[in-house]
Backbone as ProteinMPNN parsed JSONL, in Angstrom:
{"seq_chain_A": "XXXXXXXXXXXXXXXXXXXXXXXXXXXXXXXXXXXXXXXXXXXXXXXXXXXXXXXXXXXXXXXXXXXXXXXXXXXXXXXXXXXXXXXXXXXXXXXXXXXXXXXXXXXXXXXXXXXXXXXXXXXXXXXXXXXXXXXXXXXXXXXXXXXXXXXXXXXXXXXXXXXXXXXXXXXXXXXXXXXXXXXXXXXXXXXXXXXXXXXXXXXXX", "coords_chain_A": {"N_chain_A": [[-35.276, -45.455, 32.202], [-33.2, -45.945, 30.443], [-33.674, -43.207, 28.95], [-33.343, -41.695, 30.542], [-30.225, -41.837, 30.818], [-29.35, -41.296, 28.301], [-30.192, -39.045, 27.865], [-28.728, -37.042, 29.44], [-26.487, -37.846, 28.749], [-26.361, -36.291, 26.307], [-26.537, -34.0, 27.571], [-24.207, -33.255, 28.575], [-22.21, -33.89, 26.406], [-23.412, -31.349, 24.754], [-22.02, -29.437, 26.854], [-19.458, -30.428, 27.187], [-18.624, -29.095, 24.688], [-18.788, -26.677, 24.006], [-17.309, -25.896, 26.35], [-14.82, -26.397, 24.913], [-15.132, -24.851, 22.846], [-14.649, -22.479, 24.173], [-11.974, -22.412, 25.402], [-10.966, -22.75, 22.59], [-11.206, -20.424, 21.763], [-9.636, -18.781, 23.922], [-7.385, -19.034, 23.394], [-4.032, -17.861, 22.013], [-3.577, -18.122, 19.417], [-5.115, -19.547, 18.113], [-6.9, -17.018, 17.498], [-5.144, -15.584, 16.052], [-5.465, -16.712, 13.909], [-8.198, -16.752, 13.332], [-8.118, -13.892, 12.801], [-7.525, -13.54, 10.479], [-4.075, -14.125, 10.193], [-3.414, -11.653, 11.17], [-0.993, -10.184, 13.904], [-0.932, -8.494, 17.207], [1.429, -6.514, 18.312], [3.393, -5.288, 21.097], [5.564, -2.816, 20.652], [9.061, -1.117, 19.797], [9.467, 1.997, 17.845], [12.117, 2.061, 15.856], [13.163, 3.259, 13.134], [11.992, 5.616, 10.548], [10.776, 5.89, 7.366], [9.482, 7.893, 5.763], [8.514, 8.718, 3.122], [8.326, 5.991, 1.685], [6.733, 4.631, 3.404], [7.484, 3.166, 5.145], [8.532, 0.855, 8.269], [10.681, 0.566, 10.952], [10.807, -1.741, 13.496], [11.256, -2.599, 16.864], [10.945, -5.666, 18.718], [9.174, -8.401, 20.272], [9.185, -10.526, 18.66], [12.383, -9.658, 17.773], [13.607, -7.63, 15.303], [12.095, -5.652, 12.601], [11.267, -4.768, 9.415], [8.213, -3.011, 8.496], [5.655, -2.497, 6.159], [3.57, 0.394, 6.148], [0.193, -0.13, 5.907], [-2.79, 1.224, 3.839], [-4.483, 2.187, 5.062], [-3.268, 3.071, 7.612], [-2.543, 6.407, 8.8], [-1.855, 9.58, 9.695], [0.913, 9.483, 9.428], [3.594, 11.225, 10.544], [3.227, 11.688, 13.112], [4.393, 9.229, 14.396], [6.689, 8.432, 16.448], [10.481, 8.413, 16.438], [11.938, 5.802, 18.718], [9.868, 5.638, 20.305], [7.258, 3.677, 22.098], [5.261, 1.871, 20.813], [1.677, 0.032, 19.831], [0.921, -2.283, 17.214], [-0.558, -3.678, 14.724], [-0.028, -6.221, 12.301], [0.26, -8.072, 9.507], [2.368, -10.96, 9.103], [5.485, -11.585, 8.584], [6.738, -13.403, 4.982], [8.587, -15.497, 4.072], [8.87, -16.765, 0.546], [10.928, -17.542, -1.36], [14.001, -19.186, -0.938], [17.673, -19.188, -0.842], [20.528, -20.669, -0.632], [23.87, -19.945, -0.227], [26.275, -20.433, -3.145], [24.324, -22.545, -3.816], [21.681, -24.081, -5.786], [18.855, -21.844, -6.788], [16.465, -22.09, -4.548], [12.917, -22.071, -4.638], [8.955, -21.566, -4.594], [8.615, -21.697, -7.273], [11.297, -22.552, -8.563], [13.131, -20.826, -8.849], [15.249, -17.839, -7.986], [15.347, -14.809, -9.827], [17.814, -14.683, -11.705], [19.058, -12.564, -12.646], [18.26, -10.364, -10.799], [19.768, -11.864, -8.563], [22.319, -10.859, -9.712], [22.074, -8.197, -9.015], [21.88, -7.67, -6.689], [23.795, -7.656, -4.802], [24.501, -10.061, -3.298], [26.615, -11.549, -1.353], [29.49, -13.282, 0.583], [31.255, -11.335, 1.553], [29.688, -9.247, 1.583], [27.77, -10.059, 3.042], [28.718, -10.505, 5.355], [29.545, -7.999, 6.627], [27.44, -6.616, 7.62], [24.585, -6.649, 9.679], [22.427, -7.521, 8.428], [21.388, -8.234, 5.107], [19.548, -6.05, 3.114], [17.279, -5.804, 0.342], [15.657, -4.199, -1.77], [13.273, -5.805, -4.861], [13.745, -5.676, -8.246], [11.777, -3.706, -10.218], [9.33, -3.617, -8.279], [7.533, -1.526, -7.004], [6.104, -0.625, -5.046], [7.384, -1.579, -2.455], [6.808, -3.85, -1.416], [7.787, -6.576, -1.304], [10.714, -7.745, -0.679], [14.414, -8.887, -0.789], [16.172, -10.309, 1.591], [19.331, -11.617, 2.984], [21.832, -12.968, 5.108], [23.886, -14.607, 7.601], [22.598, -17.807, 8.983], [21.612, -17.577, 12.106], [19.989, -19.073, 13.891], [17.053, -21.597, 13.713], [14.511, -22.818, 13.624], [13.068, -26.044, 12.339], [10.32, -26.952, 13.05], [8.502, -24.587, 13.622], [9.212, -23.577, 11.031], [11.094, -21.313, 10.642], [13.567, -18.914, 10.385], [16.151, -17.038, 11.598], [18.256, -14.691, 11.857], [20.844, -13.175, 13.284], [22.655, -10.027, 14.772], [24.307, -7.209, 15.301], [24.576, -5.921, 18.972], [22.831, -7.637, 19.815], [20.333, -8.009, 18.366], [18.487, -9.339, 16.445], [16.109, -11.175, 13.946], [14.06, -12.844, 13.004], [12.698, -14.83, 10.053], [9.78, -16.181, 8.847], [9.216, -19.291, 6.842], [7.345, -20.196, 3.799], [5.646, -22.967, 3.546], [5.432, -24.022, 0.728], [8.104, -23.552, 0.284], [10.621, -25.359, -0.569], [13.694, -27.4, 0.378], [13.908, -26.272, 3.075], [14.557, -27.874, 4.73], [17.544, -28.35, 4.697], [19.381, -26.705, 5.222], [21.479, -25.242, 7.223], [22.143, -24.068, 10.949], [24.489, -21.46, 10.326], [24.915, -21.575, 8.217], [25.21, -19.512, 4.745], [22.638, -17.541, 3.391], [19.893, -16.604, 1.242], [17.035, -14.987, 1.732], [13.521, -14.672, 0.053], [10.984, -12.093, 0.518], [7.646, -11.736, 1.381], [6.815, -8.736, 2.651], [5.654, -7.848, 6.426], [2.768, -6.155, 6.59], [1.202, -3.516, 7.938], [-1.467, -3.118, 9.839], [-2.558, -1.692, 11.671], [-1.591, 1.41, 13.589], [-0.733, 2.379, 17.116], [-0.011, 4.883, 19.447], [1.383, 4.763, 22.525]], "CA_chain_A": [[-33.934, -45.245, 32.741], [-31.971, -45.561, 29.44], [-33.741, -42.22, 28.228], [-32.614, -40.287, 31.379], [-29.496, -41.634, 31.04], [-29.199, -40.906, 27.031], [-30.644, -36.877, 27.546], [-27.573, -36.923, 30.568], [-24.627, -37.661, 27.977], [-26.325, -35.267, 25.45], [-26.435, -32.874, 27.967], [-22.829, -33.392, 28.749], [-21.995, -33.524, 25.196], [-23.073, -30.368, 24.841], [-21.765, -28.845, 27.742], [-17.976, -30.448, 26.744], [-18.691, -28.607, 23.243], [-18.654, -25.252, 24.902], [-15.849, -25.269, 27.105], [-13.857, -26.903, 23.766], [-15.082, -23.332, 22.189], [-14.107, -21.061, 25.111], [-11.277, -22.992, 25.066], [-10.516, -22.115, 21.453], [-11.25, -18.773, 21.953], [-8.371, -18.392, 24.848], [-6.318, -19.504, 22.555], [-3.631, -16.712, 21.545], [-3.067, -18.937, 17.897], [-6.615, -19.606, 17.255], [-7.607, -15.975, 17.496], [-4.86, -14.627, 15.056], [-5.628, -17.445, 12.261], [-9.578, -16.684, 12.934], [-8.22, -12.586, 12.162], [-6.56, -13.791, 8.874], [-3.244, -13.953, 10.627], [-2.729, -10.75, 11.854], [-0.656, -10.486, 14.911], [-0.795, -7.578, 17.855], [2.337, -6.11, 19.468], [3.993, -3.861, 20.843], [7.07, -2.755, 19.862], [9.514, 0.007, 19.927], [10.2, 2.506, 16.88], [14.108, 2.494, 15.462], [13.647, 4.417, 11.907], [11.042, 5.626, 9.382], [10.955, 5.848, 6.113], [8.218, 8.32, 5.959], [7.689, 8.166, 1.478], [8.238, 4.603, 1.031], [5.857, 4.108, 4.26], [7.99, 1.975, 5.887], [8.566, 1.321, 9.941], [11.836, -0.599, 11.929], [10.4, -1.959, 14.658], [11.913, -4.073, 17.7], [9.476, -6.295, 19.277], [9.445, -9.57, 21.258], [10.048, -11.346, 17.743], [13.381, -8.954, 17.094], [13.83, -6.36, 14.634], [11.106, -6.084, 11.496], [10.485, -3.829, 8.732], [6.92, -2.805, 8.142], [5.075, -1.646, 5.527], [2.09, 0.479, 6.401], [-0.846, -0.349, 4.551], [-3.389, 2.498, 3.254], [-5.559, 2.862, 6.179], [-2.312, 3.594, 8.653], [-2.809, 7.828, 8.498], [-0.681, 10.488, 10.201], [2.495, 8.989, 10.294], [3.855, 12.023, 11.221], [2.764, 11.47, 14.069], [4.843, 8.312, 15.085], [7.806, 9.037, 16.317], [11.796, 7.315, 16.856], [12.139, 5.483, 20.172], [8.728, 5.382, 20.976], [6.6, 2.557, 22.033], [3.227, 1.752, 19.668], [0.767, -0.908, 19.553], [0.966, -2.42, 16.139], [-1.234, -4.37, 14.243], [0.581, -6.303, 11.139], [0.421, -9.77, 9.017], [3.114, -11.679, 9.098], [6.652, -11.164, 6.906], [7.177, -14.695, 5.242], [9.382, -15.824, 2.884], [8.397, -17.602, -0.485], [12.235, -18.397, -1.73], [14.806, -19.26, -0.445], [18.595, -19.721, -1.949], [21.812, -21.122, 0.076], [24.668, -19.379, -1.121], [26.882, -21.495, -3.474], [23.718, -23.729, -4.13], [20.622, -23.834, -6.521], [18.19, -21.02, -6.092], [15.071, -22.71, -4.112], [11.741, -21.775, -4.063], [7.732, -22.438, -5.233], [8.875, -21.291, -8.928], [11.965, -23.102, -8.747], [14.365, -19.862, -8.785], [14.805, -16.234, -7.919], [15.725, -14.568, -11.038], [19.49, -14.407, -12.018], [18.884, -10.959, -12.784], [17.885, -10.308, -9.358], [20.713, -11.922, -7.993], [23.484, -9.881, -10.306], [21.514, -6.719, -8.423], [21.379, -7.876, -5.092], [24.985, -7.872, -4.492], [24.442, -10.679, -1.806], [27.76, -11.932, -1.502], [29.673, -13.685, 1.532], [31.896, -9.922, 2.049], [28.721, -8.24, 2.048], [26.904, -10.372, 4.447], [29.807, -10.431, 6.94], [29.859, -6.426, 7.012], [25.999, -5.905, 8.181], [23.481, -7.469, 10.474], [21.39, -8.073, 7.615], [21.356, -7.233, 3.952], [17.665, -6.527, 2.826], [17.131, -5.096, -1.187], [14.23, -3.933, -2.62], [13.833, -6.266, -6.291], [13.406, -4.607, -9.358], [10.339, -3.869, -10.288], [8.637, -4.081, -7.024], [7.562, 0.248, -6.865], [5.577, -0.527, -3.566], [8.173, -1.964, -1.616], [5.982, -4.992, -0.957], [8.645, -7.5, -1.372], [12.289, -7.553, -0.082], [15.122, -9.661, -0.285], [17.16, -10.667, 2.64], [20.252, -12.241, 2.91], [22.476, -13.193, 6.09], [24.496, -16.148, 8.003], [21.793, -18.045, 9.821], [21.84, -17.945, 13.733], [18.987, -20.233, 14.256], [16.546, -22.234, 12.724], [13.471, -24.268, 14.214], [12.866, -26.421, 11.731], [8.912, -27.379, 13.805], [7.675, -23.515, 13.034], [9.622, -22.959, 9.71], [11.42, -19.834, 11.024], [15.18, -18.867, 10.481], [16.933, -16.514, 12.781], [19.453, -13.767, 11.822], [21.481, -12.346, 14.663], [22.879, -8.314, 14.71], [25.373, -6.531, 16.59], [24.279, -5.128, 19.858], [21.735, -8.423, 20.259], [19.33, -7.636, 17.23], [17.867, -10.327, 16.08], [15.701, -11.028, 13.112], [13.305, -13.754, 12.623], [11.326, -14.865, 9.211], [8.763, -17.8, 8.813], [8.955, -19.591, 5.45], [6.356, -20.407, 3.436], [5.312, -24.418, 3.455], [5.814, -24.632, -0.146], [9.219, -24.131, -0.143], [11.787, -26.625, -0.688], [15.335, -26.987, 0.657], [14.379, -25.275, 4.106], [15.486, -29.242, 5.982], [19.002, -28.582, 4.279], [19.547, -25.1, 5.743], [21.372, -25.367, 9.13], [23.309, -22.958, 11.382], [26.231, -20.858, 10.093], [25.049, -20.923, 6.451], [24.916, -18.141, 4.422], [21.378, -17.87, 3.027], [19.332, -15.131, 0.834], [15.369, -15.134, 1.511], [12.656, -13.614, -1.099], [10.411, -12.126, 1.321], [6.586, -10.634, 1.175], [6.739, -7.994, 3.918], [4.394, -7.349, 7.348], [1.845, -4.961, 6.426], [0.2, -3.07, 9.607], [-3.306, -2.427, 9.536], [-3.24, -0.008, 12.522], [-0.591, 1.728, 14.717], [-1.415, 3.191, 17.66], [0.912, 5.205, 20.137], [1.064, 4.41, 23.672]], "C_chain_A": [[-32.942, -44.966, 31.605], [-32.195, -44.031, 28.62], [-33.086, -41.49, 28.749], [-31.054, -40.525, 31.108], [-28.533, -41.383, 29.504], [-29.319, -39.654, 27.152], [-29.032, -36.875, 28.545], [-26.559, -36.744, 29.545], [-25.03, -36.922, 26.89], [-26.055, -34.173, 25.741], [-24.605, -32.584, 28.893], [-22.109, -33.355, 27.882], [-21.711, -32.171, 24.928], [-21.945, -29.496, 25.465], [-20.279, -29.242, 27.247], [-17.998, -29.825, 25.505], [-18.568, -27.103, 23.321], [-17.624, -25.184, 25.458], [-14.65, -25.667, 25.897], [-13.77, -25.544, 23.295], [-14.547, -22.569, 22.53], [-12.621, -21.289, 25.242], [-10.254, -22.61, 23.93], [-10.289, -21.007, 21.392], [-10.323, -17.752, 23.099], [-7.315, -18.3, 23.674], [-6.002, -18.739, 21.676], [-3.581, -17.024, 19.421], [-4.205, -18.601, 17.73], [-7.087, -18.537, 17.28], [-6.781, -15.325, 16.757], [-5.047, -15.834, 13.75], [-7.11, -16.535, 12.557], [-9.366, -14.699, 12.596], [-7.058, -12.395, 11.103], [-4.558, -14.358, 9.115], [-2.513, -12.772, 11.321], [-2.149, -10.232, 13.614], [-0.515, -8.849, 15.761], [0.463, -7.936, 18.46], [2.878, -4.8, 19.881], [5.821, -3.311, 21.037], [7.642, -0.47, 19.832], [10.377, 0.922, 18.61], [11.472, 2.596, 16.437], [14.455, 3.294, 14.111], [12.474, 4.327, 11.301], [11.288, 6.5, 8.494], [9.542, 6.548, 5.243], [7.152, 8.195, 3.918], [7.789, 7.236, 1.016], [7.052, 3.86, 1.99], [6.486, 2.905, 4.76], [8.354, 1.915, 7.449], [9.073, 0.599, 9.97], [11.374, -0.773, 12.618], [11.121, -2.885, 15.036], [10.834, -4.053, 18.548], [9.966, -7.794, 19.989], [9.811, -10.031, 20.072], [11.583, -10.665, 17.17], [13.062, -7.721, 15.991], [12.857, -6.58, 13.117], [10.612, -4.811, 10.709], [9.04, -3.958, 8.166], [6.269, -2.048, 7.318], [3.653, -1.215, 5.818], [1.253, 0.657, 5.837], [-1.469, 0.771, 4.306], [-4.324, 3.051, 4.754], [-4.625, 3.428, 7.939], [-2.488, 5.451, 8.046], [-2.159, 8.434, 9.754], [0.615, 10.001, 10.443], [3.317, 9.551, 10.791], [3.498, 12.153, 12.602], [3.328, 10.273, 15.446], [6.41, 8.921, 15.172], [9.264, 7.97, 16.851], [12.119, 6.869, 18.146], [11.007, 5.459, 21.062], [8.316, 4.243, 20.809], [5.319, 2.594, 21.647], [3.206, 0.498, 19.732], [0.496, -1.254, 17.74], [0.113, -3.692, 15.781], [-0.899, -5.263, 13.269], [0.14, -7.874, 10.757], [1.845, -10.144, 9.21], [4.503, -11.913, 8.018], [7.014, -13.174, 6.66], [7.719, -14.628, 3.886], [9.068, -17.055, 1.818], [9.273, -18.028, -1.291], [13.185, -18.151, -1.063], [16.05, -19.891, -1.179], [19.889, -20.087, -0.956], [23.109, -20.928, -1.143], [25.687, -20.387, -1.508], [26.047, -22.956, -3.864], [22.641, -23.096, -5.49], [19.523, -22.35, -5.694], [17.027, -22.164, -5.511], [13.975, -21.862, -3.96], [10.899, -22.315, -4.805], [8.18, -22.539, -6.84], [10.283, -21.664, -9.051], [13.42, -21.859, -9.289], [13.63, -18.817, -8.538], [15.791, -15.936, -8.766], [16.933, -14.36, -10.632], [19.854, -13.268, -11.848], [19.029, -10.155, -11.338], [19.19, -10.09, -8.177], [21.867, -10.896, -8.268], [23.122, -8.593, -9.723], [22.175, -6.792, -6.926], [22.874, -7.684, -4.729], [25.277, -9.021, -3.35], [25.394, -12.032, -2.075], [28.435, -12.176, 0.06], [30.429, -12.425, 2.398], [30.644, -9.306, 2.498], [28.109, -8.811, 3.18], [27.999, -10.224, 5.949], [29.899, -9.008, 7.111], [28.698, -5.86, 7.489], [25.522, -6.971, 8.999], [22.678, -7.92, 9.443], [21.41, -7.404, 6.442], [19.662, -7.238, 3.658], [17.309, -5.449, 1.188], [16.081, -5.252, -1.462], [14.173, -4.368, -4.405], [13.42, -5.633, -7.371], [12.187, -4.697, -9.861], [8.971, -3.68, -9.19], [8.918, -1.845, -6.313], [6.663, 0.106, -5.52], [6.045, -0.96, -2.539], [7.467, -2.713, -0.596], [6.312, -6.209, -0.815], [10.088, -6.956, -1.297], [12.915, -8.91, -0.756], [16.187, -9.494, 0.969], [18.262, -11.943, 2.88], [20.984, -12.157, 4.41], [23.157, -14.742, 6.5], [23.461, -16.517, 8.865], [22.189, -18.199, 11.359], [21.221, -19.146, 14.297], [17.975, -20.585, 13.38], [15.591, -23.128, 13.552], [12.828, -24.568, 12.83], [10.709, -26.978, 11.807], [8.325, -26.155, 13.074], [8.125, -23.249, 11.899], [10.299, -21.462, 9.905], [13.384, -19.945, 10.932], [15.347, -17.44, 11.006], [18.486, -15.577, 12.159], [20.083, -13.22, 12.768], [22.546, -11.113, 13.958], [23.654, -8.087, 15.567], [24.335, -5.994, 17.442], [22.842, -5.984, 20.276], [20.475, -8.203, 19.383], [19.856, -9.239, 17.225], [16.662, -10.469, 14.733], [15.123, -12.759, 12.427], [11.988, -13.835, 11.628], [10.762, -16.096, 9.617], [9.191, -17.847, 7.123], [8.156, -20.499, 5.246], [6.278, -22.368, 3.479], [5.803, -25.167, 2.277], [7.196, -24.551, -0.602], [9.793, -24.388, 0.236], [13.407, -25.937, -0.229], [15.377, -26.596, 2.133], [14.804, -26.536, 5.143], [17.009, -28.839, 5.519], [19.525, -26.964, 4.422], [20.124, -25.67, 7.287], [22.323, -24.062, 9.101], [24.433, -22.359, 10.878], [26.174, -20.959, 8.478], [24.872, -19.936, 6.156], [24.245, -18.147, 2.934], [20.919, -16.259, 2.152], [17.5, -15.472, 0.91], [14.806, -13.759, 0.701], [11.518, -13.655, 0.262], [9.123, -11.361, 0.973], [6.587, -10.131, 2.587], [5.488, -8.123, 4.712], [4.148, -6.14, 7.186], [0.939, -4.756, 7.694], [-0.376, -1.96, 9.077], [-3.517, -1.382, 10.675], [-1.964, -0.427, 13.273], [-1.167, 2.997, 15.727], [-0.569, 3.798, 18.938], [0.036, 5.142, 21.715], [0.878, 6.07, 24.304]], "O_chain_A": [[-32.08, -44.089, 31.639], [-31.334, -43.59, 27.859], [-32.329, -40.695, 28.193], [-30.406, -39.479, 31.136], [-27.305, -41.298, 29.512], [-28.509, -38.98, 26.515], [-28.111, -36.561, 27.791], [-25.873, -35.728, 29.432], [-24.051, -36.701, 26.178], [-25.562, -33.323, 25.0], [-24.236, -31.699, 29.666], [-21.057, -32.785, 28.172], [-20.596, -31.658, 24.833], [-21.09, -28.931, 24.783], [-19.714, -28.242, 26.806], [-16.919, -30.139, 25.005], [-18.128, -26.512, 22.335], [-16.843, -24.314, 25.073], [-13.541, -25.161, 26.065], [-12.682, -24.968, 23.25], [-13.903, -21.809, 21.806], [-11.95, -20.258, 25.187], [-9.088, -22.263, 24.117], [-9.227, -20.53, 20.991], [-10.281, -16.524, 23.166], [-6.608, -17.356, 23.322], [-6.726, -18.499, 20.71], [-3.563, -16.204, 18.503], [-4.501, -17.504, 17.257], [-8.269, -18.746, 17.007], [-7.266, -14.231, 16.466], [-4.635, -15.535, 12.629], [-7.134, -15.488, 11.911], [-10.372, -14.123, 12.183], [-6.15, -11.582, 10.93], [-3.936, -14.894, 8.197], [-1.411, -12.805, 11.869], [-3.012, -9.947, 14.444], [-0.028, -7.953, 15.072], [0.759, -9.019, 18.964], [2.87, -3.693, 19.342], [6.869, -3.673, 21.571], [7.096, 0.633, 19.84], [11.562, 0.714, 18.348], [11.974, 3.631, 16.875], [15.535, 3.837, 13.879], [11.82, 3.285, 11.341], [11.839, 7.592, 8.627], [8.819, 5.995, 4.413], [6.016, 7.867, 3.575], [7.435, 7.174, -0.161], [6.489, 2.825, 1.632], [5.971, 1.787, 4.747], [8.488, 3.027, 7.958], [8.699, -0.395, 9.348], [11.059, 0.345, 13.027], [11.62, -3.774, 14.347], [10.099, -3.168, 18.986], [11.152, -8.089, 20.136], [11.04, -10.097, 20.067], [11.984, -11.145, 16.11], [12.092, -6.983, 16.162], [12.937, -7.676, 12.562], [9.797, -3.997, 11.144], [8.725, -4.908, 7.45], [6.205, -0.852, 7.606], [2.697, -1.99, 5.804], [1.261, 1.631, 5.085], [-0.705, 1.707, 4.544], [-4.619, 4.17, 5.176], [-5.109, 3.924, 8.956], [-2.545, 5.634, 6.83], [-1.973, 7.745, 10.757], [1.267, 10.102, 11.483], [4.049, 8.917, 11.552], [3.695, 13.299, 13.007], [3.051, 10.237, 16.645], [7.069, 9.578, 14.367], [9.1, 6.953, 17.525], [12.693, 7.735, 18.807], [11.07, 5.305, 22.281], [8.627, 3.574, 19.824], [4.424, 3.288, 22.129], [4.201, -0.226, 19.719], [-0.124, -0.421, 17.078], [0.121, -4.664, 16.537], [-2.057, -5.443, 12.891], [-0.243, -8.7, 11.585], [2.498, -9.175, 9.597], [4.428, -12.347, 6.868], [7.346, -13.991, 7.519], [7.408, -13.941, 2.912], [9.025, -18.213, 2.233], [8.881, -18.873, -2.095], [13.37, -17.046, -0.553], [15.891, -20.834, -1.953], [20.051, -19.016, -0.371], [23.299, -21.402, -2.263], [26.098, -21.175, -0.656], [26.563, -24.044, -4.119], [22.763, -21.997, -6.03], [19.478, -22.007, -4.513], [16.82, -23.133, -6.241], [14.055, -20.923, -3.168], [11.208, -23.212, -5.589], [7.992, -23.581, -7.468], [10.751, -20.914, -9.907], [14.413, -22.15, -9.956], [12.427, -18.567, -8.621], [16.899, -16.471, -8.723], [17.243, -13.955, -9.512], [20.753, -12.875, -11.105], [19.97, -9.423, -11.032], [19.55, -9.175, -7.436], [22.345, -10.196, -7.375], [23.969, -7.727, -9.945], [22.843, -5.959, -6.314], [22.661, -7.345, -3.565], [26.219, -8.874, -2.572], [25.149, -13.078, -2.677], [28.035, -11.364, 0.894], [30.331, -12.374, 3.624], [30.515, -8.883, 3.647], [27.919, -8.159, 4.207], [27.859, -9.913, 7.131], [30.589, -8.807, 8.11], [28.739, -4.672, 7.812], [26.032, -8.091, 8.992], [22.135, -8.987, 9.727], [21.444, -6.174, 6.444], [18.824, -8.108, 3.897], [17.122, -4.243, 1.346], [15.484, -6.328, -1.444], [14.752, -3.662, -5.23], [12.465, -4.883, -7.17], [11.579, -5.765, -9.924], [7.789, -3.636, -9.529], [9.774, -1.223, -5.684], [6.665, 1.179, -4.915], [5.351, -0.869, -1.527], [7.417, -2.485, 0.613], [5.533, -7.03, -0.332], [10.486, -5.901, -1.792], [12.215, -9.83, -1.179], [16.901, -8.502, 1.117], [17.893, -13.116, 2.93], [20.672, -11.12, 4.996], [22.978, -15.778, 5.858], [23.201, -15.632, 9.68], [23.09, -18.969, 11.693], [21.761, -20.008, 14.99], [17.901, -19.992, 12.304], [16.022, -24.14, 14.103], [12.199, -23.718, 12.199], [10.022, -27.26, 10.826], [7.699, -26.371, 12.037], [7.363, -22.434, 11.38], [9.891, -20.533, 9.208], [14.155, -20.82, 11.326], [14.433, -16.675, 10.699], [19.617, -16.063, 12.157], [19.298, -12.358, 13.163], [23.104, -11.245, 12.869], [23.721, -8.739, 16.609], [23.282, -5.606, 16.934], [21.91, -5.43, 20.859], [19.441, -8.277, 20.047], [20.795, -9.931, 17.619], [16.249, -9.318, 14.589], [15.686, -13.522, 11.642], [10.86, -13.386, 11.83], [11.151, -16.863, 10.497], [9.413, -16.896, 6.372], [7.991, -21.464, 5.992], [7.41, -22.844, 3.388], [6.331, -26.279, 2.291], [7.607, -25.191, -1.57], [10.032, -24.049, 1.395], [13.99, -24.859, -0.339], [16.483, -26.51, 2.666], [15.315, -26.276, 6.232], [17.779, -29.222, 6.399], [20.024, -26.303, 3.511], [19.512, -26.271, 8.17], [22.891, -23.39, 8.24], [25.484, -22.958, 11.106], [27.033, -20.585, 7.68], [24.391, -19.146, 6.968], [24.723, -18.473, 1.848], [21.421, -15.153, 2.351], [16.919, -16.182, 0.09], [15.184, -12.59, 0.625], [11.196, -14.664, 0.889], [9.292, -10.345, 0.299], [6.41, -10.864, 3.56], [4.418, -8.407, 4.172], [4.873, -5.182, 7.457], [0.202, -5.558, 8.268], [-0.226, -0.893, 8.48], [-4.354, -0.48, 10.685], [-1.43, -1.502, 13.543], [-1.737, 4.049, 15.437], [-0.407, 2.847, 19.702], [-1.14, 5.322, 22.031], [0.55, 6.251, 25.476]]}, "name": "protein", "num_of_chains": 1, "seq": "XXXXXXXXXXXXXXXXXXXXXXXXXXXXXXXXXXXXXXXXXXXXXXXXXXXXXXXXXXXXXXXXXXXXXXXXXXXXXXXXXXXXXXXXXXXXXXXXXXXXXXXXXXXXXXXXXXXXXXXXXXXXXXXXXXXXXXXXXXXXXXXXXXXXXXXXXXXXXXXXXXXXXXXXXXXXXXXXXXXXXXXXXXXXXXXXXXXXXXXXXXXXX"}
C-alpha cells in the first residue's frame, strides 16, 4: 500500500512539474528574459533617420528612439505613419544626474565634459518634450543622453516617465546598479545616460 501510494505522489509530482512549465511558458515576462530580453511590438512610425539608422516609434510604452541593428535591411522600405512589428532590446539607463545635484551613476559621474556639451539646462528642458544628445565620442549613436522634468516614476519596475505635448510620453527603465533613483520624485528635473533599443527585425504590417 505505501508503494502505490509513494509511485501516486511521484506521479503527481511530476505531473505539477509540467503544468509549472506550461505555465512558465504562458508567461509574457518569462519568454522575453528566456529571448535575452527582447521585447515584440507594434508600433507606429513618426521619423527616420535613414544614415544614422535610427527609428521614432510610438508604441504602447510611448515614444522611443531605435537604433537598427545590422541585420534590419531595406529601410527604405519603412515608411512615416505606418504601423510595423518591431523586434528591439530594451533602452535602459546606466546614469542618472538630478539637476542641481551630484552626477549619479555605476562610475560615480557622467563626465563634466559631457555635461558643458549637453546644454541640459532647466530653459532648455522647459522648451521641448524631451532633450536627447548624442555624447561625444559615441560615432554609432549607441548611447544617448536624455534629460527632462519627470512625470512619473514607479519606483517597483525602476522606470521614469517623461510626458510631451499632444500626450507623448516617454518611458526609460534604469539599470539596478544605479544609485540615487529612491531620491528622484515627480516634478524634478533629471538627465539620464542611456544605452539605446536596438531592433533585431522590423517588419511592416
Amino acid at each position: 500500500m505505501k508503494v502505490i501510494v509513494a509511485a501516486a505522489r511521484g506521479i503527481l509530482a511530476i505531473a505539477l512539474t509540467f503544468i509549472v512549465i506550461d505555465a512558465a511558458k504562458a508567461d509574457p515576462a518569462t519568454e522575453v528574459a528566456a529571448m535575452g530580453g527582447v521585447i515584440t511590438a507594434i508600433v507606429t512610425v513618426e521619423a527616420i533617420d535613414a544614415p544614422n539608422r535610427l527609428l521614432t516609434v510610438v508604441g504602447p510604452d510611448g515614444t522611443l528612439v531605435i537604433k537598427l541593428g545590422p541585420d534590419v535591411q531595406h529601410i527604405e522600405k519603412i515608411k512615416v505613419k505606418e504601423k510595423v512589428t518591431i523586434n528591439y532590446t530594451e533602452e535602459v539607463a546606466t546614469g542618472l544626474e538630478k539637476f542641481a545635484g551630484p552626477p549619479k551613476n555605476k562610475d560615480q559621474s557622467i563626465s563634466s565634459e559631457e555635461e558643458a556639451g549637453m546644454n541640459m539646462n532647466p530653459s532648455t528642458v522647459a522648451e521641448q518634450d524631451w532633450v536627447e544628445v548624442t555624447p561625444k565620442g559615441d560615432t554609432d549613436f549607441s548611447t544617448v543622453e536624455v534629460s527632462d522634468t519627470v512625470a512619473a516614476i514607479n519606483y517597483n519596475k525602476r522606470t521614469i516617465t517623461f510626458a510631451g505635448t499632444g500626450g507623448k510620453t516617454r518611458t526609460i527603465v534604469v539599470d539596478p546598479s544605479v544609485p540615487g533613483r529612491d531620491q528622484i520624485h515627480v516634478g524634478d528635473q533629471v538627465a539620464l545616460e542611456v544605452t539605446r533599443a536596438v531592433a533585431v527585425d522590423v517588419k511592416t504590417l
